[in-house]
N, C-alpha and C positions, 0 to 999 in steps of 0.2 A: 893715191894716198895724199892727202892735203899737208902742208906744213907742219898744223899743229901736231896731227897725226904722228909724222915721224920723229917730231919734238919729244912728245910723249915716249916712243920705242925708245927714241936714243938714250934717255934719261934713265929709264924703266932697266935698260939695258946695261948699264953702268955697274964697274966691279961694288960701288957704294951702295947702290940700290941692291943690289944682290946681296949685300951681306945684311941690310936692311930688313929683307923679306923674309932670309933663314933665322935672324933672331928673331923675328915676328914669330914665327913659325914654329921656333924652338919654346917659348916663353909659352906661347898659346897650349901648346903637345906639354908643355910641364904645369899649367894653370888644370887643363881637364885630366891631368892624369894625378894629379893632387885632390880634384877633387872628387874624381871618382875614386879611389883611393880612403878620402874621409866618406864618402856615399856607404862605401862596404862597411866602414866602421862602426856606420851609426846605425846601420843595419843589423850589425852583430852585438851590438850594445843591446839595440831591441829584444833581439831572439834572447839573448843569456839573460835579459832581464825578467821576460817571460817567462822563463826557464825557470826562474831564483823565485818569482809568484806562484807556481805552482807547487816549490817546495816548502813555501812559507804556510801554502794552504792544507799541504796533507795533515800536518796532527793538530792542526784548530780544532776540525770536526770528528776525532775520531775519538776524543775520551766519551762524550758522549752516547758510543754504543758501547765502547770495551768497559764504560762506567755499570752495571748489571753484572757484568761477570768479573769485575775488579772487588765490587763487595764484596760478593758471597769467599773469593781466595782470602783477602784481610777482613770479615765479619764485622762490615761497617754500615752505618744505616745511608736511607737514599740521598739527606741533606746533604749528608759531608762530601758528596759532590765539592758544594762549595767551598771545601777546604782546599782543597787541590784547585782550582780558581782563584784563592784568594793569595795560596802560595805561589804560584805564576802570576799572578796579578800584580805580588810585590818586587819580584823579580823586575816585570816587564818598568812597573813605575820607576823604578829605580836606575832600569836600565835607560829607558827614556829620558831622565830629567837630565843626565849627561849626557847623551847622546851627542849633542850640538860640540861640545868639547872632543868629545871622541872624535866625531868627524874632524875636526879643527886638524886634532893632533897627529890620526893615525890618516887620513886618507877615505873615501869611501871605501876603495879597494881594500883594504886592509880590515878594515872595521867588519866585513861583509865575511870576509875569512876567519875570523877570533867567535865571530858571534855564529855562523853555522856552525864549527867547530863545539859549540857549550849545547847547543842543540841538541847534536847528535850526540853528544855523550848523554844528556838527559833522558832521551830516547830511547837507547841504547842498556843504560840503566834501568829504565820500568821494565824492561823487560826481565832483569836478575833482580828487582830489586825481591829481599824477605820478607818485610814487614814497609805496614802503613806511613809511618815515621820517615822510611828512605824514600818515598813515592813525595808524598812533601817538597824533601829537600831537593829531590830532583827539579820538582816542579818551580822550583825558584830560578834553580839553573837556566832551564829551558826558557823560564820568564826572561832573562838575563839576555839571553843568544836570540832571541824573539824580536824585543824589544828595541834590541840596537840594529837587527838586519831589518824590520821593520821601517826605523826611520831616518837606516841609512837608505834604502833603496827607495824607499816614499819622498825623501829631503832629493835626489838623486832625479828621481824621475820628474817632482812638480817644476825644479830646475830647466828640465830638459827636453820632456817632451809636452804635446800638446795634451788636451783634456782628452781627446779623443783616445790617445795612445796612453792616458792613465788611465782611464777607465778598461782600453784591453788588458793592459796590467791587471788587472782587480777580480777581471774577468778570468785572468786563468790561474787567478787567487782561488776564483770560486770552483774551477775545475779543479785543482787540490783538492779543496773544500769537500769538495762532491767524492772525489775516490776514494778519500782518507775512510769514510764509513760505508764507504763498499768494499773496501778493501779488507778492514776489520769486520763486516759483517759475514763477506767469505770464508775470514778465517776461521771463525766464531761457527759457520755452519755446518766446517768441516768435521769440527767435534775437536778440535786441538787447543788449547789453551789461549789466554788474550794476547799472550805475553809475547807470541811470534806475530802477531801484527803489530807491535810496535818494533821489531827486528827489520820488520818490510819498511815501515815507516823512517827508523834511522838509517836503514841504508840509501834508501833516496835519500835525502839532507846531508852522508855522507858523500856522496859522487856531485852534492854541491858546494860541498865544502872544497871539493879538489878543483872543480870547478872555475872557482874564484881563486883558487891557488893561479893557475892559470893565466887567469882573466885579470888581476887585480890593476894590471894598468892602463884597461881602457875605464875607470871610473873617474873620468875627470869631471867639473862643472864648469858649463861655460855658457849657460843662458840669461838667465835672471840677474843673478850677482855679479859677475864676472865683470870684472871692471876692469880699461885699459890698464896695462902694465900689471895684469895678472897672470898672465899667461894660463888662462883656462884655471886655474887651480883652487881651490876651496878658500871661499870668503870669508874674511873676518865676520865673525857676529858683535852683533849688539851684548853690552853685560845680561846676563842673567838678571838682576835688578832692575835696571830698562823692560825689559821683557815683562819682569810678573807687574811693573805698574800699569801695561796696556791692558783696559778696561774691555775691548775686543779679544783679546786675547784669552780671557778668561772664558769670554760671552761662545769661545766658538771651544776652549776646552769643556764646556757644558755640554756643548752640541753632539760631540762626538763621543762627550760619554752616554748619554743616549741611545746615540745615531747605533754601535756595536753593542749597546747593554742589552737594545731588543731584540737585533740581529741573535744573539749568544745565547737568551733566550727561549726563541723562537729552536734554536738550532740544538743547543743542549738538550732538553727537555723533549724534544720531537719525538725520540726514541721511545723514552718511557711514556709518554701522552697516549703515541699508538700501540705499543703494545699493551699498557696496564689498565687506561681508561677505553681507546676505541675497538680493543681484541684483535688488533693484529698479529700476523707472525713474526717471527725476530726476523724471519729471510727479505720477509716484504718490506716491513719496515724499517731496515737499515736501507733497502732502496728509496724508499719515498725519502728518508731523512740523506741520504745522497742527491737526488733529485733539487729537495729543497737548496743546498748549495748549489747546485746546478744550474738552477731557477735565478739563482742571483746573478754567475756568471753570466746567464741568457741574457737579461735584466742590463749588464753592463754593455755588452756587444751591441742589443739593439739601443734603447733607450739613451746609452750612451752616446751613443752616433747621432742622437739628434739634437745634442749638447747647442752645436751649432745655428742649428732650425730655427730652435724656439728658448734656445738664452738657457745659462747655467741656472738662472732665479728659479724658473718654470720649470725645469725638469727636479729641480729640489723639492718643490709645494707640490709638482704631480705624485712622485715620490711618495713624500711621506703620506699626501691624504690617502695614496694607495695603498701606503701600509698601515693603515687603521681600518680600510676594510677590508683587508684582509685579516686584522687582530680580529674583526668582530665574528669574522666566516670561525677560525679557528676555537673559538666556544661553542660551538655547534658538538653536540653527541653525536653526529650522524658522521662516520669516516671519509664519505665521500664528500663533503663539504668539508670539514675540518684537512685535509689533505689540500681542497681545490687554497681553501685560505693558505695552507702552509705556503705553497709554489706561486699563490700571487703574493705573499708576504715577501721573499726572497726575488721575485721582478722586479716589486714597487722598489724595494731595501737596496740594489744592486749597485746603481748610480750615485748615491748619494754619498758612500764615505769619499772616493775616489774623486768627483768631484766637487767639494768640500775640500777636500787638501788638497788638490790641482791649483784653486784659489787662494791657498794660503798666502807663496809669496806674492800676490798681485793684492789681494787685501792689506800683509801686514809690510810686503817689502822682504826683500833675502836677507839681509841683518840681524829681522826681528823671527823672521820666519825660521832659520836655522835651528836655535831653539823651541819657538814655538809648535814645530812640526813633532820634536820629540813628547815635547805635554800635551799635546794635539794622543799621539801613539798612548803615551802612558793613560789617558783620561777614559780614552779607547777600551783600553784595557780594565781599567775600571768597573767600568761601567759592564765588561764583559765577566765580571766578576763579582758586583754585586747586584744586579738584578736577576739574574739565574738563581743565585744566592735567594733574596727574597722570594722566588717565584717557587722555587721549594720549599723554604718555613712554610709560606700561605697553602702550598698541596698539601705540609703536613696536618696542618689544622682545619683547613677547608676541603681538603681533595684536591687532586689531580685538577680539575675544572678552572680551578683559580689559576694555571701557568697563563691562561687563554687571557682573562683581564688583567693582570700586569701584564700583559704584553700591551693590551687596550691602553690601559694607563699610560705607560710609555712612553705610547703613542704620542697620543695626547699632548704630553710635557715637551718634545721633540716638535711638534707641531709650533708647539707657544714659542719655543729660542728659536728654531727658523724664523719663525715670523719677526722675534724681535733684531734677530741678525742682520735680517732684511732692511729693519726701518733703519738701523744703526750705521748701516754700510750704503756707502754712493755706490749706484748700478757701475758693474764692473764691466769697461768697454772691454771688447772682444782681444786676445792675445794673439799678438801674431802667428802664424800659420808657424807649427813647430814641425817634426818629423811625426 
């Protein structure tokens, strides 16, 4: 053994060095067990967020078919769909334009628990309600509990995770989406009333509303906004005032009343399109109209993943021009075509809201976006509220055929603010790898 050699043992060997290498030691054994520790957390944040998407998605899709057998109980015509839309609609708008405060004041966690909570009472209610009037004010309600878990958990997720992991969110939006009218189409075929598929429906929304009873204290934010000396906790916003002067902000609450007005269209009206215009069954087509939600979530998982590939711009403009021809399959008399356009209408459609608000704060910044994301949700809603709306008056007067070109239309208009969103915004470089 050479000098240095034993220089080194001797040194190495020293009670100093030794307690040197146990704090090393200890430090290191408490750095990975901290952060495997936050690994599971953000894991479980995942799952329960997924969890909380697939309850948001069950009764989007489901008036839509229990809408046929909702008439004939309150002897109401096929328009007034719309009313029940228009009354969630104001719910939802209202609930969104405070939203950004409500997070401020109550927490993600908390806000998540009040608004499934108003949900599942709404839901819970179509199911006793008497008359057409209480179905209404229900439906305000539900707008109300919608609307704030909407964009607490959208404001929650563009925070926090990557595009990739918004758009699985969205995706098991769409698996909601999809069961909610298989769900009520089962019920509907058993020969028993509408009114115990929305029993099925609130008691999911219940078990997440306990849920987040729960849960409510892993909803912290700590990506975007999160500024030293916050300790992860929900960031101040910008005034409400600041916010409606942003001329982009308007340009993308445009977009996304669109972007869901045609989705809600496409999705609402599917039912009555294939049973009244193309002669299907109620059994078949409550599945293809599940399907179609289906199609979106597939649409999110693949398409979405390739977010990365080839740029959020391109898979926006792939998107939409896919879903215009898809709008134009869907005018077609022929079943098999008019179906083939439903399920590429809900592909094309799949990526685009999810990725669209993944970018919110990276366009407008987390100050501006906090509120924004809420008028982003309410425009949303909107839009899912008055173009189904319009796409009935024109069946009234023109037939059923007309749901097919407003959708075209839509299209079209959705097509033009993309584009202009595009010229208006600098290419948004790529976000750091999130979970």
């Amino acid at each position: 053994m050479t000098l240095s050699e034993q220089h080194i043992n001797a040194v190495v060997g020293t009670p100093e060095a030794m307690c040197l290498r146990r704090c090393h030691e200890s430090i290191t054994g408490s750095i990975t067990k901290h952060m495997s520790k936050s690994r599971i957390a953000a894991n479980l944040t995942i799952l329960i967020a997924l969890i909380s998407f697939v309850s948001i998605g069950l009764p989007d899709a489901v008036l839509g078919v229990a809408w046929p057998s909702m008439q004939d109980t309150f002897g109401r015509s096929r328009e007034e769909l719309g009313a029940i839309l228009f009354s969630s609609g104001a719910g939802y708008i209202a609930s969104g334009l405070v939203s950004g405060r409500a997070i401020e004041q109550l927490g993600v966690g908390r806000l998540l628990i009040v608004s499934t909570a108003l949900v599942t009472t709404g839901l819970l209610g179509y199911a006793l309600a008497p008359v057409f009037g209480m179905v209404l004010a229900l439906a305000v309600l539900i707008g109300l509990g919608s609307g704030a878990v909407d964009s607490g958990l959208n404001f929650y997720a563009a925070e926090n995770f990557s595009n990739r992991i918004m758009n699985l969110l969205h995706a098991f939006f769409g698996l909601g989406a999809m069961a909610g009218p298989i769900v009520m189409a089962g019920v509907l075929s058993t020969g028993i009333s509408w009114r115990w598929g929305y029993v099925v429906v609130g008691a999911a929304t219940l078990s997440m509303t306990v849920l987040f009873v729960f849960t409510r204290g892993i909803w912290r934010i700590d990506r975007h906004a999160s500024q030293p000396g916050t300790d992860g906790a929900t960031p101040a916003s910008a005034s409400v005032s600041t916010v409606v002067r942003q001329p982009l902000v308007w340009l993308q609450v445009a977009v996304f009343l669109f972007t869901t007005g045609v989705e809600f269209t496409a999705g609402q009206w599917a039912y009555t399109l294939l049973v009244e215009r193309l002669g299907l069954g109620t059994g078949a087509a409550g599945i293809w109209v599940g399907l179609y939600w289906g199609s979106m979530a597939f649409g999110r998982l693949l398409l979405g993943g390739l977010s990365r590939a080839i740029g959020d711009r391109r898979l926006i403009l792939f998107g939409s021009w896919g879903m215009l021809v898809a709008a134009l399959l869907v005018t077609s008399t022929s079943p098999a075509i008019a179906i083939a356009g439903l399920v590429l209408f809900g592909l094309s459609e799949g990526p685009l809201f999810p990725t669209l608000m993944s970018l919110t704060p990276i366009r407008l910044g987390s100050p501006i976006a906090l509120h924004a994301i809420g008028f982003q949700v309410s425009a949303a809603v909107l839009g899912g509220a008055i173009l189904p709306t319009v796409a009935g008056l024109l069946a009234r007067q023109f037939g059923l055929g007309a749901i097919g070109w407003t959708l075209v239309v839509g299209v079209l208009v959705l097509i033009g603010l993309v584009g202009v969103l595009h010229i208006k915004t600098v290419p948004v470089a790529p976000a750091p790898v999130r979970a």
